[in-house]
Each structure stands twice: as C-alpha cells, then as structure tokens.
C-alpha positions in Angstrom: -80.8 30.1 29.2 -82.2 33.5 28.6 -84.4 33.1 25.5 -85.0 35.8 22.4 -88.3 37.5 22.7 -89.2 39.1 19.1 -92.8 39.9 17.8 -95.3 37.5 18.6 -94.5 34.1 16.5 -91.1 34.8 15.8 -88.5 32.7 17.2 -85.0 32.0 17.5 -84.2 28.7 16.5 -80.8 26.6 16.8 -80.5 23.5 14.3 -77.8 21.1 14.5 -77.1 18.2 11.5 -74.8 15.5 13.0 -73.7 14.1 9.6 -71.7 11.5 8.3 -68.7 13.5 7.7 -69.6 17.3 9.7 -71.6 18.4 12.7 -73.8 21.5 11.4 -75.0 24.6 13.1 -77.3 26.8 12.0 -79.2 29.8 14.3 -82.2 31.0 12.5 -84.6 33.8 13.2 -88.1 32.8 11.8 -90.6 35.5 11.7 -94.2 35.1 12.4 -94.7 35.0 8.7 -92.7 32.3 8.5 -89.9 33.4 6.2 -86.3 32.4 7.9 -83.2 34.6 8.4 -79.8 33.0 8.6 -78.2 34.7 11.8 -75.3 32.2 12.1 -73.6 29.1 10.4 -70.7 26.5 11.8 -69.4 23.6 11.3 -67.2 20.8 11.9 -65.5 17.9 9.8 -65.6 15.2 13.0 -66.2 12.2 10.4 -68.6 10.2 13.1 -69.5 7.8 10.0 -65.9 6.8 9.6 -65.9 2.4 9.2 -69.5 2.7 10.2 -69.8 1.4 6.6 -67.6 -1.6 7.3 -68.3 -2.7 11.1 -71.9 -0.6 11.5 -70.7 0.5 15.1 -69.7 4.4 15.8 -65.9 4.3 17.8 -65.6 5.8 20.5 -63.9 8.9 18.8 -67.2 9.6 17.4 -68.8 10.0 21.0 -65.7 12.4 22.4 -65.9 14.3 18.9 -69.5 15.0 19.1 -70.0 15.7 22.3 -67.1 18.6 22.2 -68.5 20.2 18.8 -72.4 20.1 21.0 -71.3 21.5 23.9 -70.2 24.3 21.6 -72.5 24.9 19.5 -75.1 24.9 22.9 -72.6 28.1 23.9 -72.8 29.4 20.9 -76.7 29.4 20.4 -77.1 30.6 23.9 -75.0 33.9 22.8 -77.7 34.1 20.6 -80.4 34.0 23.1 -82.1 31.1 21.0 -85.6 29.8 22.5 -85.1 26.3 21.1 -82.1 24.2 20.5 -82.7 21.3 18.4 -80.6 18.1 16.7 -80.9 15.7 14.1 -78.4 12.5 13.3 -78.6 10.6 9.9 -77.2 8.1 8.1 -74.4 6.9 9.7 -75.8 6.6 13.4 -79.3 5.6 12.1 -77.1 3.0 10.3 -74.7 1.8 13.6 -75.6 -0.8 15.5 -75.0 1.1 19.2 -77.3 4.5 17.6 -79.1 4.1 21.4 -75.8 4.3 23.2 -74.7 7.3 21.2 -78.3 9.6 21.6 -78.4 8.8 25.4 -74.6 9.4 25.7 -74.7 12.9 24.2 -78.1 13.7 25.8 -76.2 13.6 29.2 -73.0 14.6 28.3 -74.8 18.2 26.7 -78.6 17.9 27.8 -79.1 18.0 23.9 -81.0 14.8 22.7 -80.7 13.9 18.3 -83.5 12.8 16.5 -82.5 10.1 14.7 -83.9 10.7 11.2 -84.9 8.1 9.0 -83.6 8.5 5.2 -87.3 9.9 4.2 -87.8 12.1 7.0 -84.4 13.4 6.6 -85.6 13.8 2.5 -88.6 15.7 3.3 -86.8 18.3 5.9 -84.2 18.5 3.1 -86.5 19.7 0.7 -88.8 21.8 3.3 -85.0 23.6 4.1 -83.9 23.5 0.2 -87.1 25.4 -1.4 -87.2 27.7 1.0 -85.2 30.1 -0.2 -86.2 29.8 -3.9 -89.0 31.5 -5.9 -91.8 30.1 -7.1 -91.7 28.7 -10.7 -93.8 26.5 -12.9 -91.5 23.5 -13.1 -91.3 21.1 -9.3 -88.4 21.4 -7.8 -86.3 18.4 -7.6 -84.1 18.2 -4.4 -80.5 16.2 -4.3 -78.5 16.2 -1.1 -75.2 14.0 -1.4 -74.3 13.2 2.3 -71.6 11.4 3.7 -73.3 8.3 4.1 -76.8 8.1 2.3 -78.1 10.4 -0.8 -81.4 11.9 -0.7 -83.9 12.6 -3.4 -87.2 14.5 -3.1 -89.5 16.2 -5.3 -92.9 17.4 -5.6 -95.3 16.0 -9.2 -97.0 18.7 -10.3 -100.1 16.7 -10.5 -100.3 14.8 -6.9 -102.1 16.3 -4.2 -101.1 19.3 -2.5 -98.2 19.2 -0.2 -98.1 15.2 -1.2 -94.1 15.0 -0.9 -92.1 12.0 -3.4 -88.6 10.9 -1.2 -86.2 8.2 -1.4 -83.3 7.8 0.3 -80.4 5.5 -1.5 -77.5 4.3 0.4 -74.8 6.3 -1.4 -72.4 9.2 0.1 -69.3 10.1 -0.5 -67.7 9.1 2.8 -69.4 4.9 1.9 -68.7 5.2 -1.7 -64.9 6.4 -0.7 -64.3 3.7 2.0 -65.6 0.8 -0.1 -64.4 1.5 -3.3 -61.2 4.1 -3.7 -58.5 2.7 -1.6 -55.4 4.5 -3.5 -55.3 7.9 -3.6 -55.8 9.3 -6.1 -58.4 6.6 -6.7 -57.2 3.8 -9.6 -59.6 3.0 -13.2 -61.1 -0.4 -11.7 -62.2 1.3 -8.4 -63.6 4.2 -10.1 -65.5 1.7 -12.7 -66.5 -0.4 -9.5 -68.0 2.5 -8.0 -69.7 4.2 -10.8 -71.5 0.4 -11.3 -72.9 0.4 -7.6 -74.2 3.9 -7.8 -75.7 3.2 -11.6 -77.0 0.5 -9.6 -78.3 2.2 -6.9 -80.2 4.8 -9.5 -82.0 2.4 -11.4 -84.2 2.0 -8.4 -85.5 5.4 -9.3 -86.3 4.1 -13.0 -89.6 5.6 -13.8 -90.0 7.3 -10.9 -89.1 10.9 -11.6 -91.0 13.8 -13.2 -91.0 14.1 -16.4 -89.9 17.7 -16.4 -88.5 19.4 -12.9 -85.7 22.1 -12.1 -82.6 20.2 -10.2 -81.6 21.6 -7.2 -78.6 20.5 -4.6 -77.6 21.0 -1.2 -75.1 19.9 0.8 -71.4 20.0 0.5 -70.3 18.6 -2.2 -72.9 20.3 -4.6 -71.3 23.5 -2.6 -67.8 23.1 -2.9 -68.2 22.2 -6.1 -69.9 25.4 -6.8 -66.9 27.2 -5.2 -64.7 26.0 -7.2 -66.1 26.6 -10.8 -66.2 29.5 -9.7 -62.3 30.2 -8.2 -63.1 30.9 -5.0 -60.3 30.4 -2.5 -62.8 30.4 0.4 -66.7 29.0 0.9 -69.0 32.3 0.7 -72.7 31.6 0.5 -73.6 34.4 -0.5 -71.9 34.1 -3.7 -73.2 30.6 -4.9 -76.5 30.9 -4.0 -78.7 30.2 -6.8 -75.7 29.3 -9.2 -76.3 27.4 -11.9 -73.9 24.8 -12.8 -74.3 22.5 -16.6 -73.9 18.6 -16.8 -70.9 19.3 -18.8 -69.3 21.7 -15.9 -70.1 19.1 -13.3 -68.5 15.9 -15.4 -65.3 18.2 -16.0 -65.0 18.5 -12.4 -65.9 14.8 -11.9 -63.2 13.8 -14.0 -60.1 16.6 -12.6 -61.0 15.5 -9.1 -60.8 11.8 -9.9 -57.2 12.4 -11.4 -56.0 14.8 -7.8 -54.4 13.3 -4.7 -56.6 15.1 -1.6 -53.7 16.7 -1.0 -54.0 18.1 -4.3 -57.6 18.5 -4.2 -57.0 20.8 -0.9 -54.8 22.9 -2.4 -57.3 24.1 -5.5 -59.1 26.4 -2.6 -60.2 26.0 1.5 -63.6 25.4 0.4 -62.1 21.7 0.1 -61.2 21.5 3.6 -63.0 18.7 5.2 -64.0 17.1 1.9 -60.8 17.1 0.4 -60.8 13.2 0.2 -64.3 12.3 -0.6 -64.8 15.1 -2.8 -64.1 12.9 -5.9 -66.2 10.4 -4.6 -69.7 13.4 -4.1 -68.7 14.6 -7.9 -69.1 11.0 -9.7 -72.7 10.7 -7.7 -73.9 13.8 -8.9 -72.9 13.6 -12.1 -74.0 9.9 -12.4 -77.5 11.3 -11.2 -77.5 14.2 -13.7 -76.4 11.9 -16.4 -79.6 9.1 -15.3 -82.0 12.1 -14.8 -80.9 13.7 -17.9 -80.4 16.7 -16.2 -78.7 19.5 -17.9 -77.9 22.0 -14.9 -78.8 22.2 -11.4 -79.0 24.9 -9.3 -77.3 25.5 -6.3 -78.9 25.9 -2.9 -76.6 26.8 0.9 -80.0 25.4 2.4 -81.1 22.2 3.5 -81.6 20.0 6.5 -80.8 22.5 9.3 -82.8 24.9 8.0 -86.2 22.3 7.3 -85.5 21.0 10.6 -85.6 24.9 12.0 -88.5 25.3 10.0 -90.8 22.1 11.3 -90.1 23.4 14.9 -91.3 26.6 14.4 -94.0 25.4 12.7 -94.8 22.9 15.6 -94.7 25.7 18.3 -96.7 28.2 15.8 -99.5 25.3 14.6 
C-alpha cells in the first residue's frame, strides 16, 4: 500500500467504528501539531447488533456484511494513500458470545483486525474525538454518545487532576431499547412507559455523579439526525450542524413527534433518517430522558466522536 508522506509527524490516518447499527469510516490527516483534518467520511447501516440483545450471538449476516463494507473502506483508504488503517468494534460484538470468531474472521477475510473496545475505553476515545473540535471554555465538557447498543457518558470535573477522565458506559441504545421494548410500529403507550422506566433506571446509576455545572455535548447519530431535522434539512451536511445548539424543550418535541411516526413515516421527514429511521424514536427518548435527569437545558452538537479519538490515539502512539 503506498503510504502518504506529509511533513514530519503528520499522518494519514483511516478509522473505522463497527457499531451496533453502522460501520463508520473516517480518513483523517493529523498534522504534527496535532490538530486533525477530516479528508473523508462513509458509512454503512449493516445492523451487526441486530438480536444480539436477545440470543448475545452475531448471525452470520453480520460476518458477510462486515467483511464487504471492510474490504471497502481498505480500498477506499488506500486511494488516500493512508499510513495506518485502524478498527474498533463496540457494544454489540463486545456483548456476543462468538466476539473471537467474528475479529479473527474479518482479520483474514480483509487483513484488518478490530479492537474490541470496552464501554470505558470506547467513553474516553469518544470524548478524546468529541472535544476536539471545540474551543476551550470555562465550563467541562460533558460528552453523550447514544449508540446502537450501549450509551456512553464522559466528562472531565473541573477540580480532578489533569487529564483524569470520568466514563460510564450504560447498557442503553436505540437498536436494545427498540428490540426489547417497541414491538408495534409506531411504538404503543405501555412500551414507551416500559422503556422510559428501564432507561430512568439505568440513569439513576449516575445519581450524584455528575458535575455540578458542565456544557452537554453529543455525538453520534441520533444527536445528528436529530440536529438535521430541527433544522429542515432534507439531507445530512456536517458542516451545517456543527456546533448547533439544540434546547430540552426542542429535543422533547422531537421525542414526542417521532414516537407518534411509523419509520416509514419517520424516513420520509428527510434522508438524514435513512438507516435510523426505526430506532430513531427510540435515540430521542434517551436523550431527552438524560437531559431531563441531568437537568440539562441544551446540548450542543458535535459530527466528532469515536473515529476521530480512535485516529487521534494512534497518531499520538506513533508521535509519543
């Protein structure tokens, strides 16, 4: 593979976030200074996590699927002239019972071998990605990324140590909150109400153990989509919802439209809902459920997150 060769320190990077619901791609440049250029974004709606919820085993659809979208994305990031490919996988292989057989499969199948992240490493790259591309203010930066399978939560108290890094990692997505609670679509009262008691429950964990004060941000796609949508956009442009700020209020009137749509109807209200359009409900009611517990009233949008800490960490490995 012929490899980029910038100024000294500066490398081309290829990240790749085998989620619950998507395979990401994301080819960075990071300069010798450290700061990261986007050069390239894809992804994929393969839904590897789907009934890993229920029988904790990826089908074999989720081995065909991934391998195809990997083999790819390795073209693609070889146009690029990358100097490193690397690959993350979260909750729902760390979750399956046959994660081993799935790595070692797409490690031959693509010569590409996935970390498997555990739900605080995959908090702490999360927020490494997330604050990169924000400015320095007074308040710490809280860091919510609603995945398919798991939800993460990390933040930085203004009085710990330097660089000391707070994370949890909750077993709440949209893809396991959708499979295990809303089986009629649109989804009926009693499974909403059942839902919103398991993620209330899930919260509580967190009792006590936030900042006081903080600026929320979110990644991921349904903070995203969400995003696109308030503001009428009939396709996803990151460049347009980056640092967005969205109130409670806007994200609980969206919380309670989506719950009343059909995906097919959900779909239809732009194409930034493609891939999502069925779990999108499910994102909305566990952000607003941790807005309403974190009495939060905004959050701020962020297109960054674990590709782009993941991106980061290697370049700082090679550059340490």
């Amino acid at each position: 593979m012929a490899c980029y060769r910038g100024e000294k320190g500066t490398m081309r990077i290829a990240s790749i976030d085998i989620g619950t619901n998507t395979i990401l791609l994301l080819v960075a440049e990071i300069r010798n200074n450290g700061e990261l250029h986007a050069l390239h974004h894809e992804q994929r709606f393969p839904r590897i996590g789907k009934s890993v919820n229920e029988n904790r085993f990826l089908q074999q659809h989720a081995f065909d699927d991934a391998t195809e979208i990997l083999l790819k994305y390795k073209e693609i990031a070889e146009r690029f002239a990358v100097d490193k490919i690397v690959a993350c996988a979260t909750s729902a292989v760390r979750d399956s019972q046959n994660q081993k057989e799935f790595v070692e499969y797409l490690h031959h199948k693509t010569e590409i071998y996935p970390e498997i992240l555990s739900g605080d490493d995959e908090a702490i790259l999360t927020y490494k990605g997330a604050v990169s591309g924000l400015p320095k203010i007074s308040l710490p930066y809280l860091v919510i990324d609603i995945g398919g399978g798991s939800t993460e939560i990390s933040y930085q108290k203004t009085t710990s140590l330097p660089h000391r890094l707070f994370h949890h990692s909750l077993d709440i997505g949209s893809v396991r909150i959708t499979e295990r609670y809303f089986h009629r679509d649109p989804p009926l009262v009693i499974e909403i109400i059942g839902a919103k008691m398991f993620i209330e429950n899930r919260f509580h964990h967190l009792q006590n153990q936030l900042p006081e004060e903080f600026e929320l941000v979110g990644v991921a796609g349904t903070v995203t989509t969400l995003a696109c949508l308030d503001q009428h956009m009939l396709e996803f442009h990151a460049e347009k919802i980056r640092g967005l700020r969205m109130s409670t209020n806007s994200i609980q009137n969206w919380k309670d439209k989506l719950l009343c749509y059909s995906s097919t109807e959900i779909h239809s209200l732009s194409r930034a809902t493609e891939g999502r359009e069925d779990i999108l409900s499910a994102g909305a009611l566990i952000l607003f459920e941790f807005m309403r517990f974190s009495k939060s009233k905004s959050i701020v949008v962020s297109e960054r997150g674990l590709r782009y800490g993941l991106a980061l960490r290697e370049w700082e490995k090679e550059n340490s």
